[in-house]
C-alpha positions, 0 to 999 in steps of 0.5 A, a space after each residue: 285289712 281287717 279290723 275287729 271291734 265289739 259292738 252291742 246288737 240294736 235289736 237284742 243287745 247282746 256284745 258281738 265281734 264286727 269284722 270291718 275292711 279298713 281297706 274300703 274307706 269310710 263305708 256303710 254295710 249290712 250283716 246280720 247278727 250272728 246271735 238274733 239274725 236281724 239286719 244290723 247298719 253299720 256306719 264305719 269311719 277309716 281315716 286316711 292311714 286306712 285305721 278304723 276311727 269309729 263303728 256305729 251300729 244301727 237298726 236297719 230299720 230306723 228311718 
């Protein structure tokens, strides 16, 4: 199950739309932003009714 949520790029700040599979469980992934094509760290929280509580967006490269 998908799961779309609007999120704002670390990098150049600009509002996207993430596609996030609920069914995974609580996970973390990498996609690239679709606007300045850097690496965006996702962080998504799934509860266990398979929602989607929360998604945050970070640098891939905060260390």
């Amino acid at each position: 199950m998908l799961e779309e949520r609007q999120v704002q790029c670390p990098y150049c700040g600009e509002i996207i739309d993430a596609q996030v599979d609920c069914s995974a469980c609580s996970h973390n992934y990498i996609e690239d932003c679709p606007v300045c094509c850097c690496p965006i760290e996702y962080e998504a929280e799934i509860d266990a009714d398979g929602r989607l509580c929360s998604l945050t967006a970070f640098r891939d490269d905060d260390g």
